[in-house]
N, C-alpha and C positions, 0 to 999 in steps of 0.2 A: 347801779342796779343790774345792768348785763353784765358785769362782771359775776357778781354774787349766784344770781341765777344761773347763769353760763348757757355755753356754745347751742346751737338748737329748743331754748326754750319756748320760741314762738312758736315751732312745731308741734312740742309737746303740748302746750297750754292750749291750740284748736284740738288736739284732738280730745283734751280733757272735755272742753265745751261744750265740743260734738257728742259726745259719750253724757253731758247735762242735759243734751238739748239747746243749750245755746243755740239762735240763731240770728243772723243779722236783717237789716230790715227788707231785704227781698225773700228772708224765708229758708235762709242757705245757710249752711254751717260756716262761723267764722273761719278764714284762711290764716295763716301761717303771713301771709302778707301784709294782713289787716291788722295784726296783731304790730307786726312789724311796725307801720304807721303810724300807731299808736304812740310808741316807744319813742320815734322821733318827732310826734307830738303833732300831728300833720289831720290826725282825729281823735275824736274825745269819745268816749264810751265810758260811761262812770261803771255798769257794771262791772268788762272787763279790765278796765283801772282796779276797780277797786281784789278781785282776784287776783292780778298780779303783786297790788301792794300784801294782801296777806302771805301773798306768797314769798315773797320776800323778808318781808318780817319774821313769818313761820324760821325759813332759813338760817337768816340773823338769830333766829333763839338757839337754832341747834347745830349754830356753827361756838355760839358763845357757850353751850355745856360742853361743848367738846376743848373749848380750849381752857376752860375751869377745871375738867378731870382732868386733862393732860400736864395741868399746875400742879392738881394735888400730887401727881405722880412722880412731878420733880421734887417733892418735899420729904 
């Protein structure tokens, strides 16, 4: 999955949150660390699991149109 999403996605994904409103349970915008933690499975948050899986998947669809026009192109 960090491969896919790549280098600095935890940064980006708090400040999307921050920009949602996400907050975590002291009332404070997700970090870039917590997300982190996440990733290595150290805490659980189904909502931002569940943001990152779409986010991932979104990626996966539109890395696979890209590499379906890039077929038609060799054809």
């Amino acid at each position: 999955m960090k491969v896919l999403l790549g280098r600095g996605y935890c940064t980006s994904l708090a400040n999307r949150l921050k920009e949602k409103g996400v907050l975590n349970s002291k009332g404070t915008p997700i970090s870039p660390d917590y997300i982190s933690q996440i990733f290595m499975g150290r805490i659980t948050n189904i909502e931002i699991l569940s943001t990152i899986i779409d986010d991932y998947n979104s990626r996966k669809r539109n890395i696979s149109k890209v590499n379906r026009k890039i077929k038609n192109l060799n054809k």
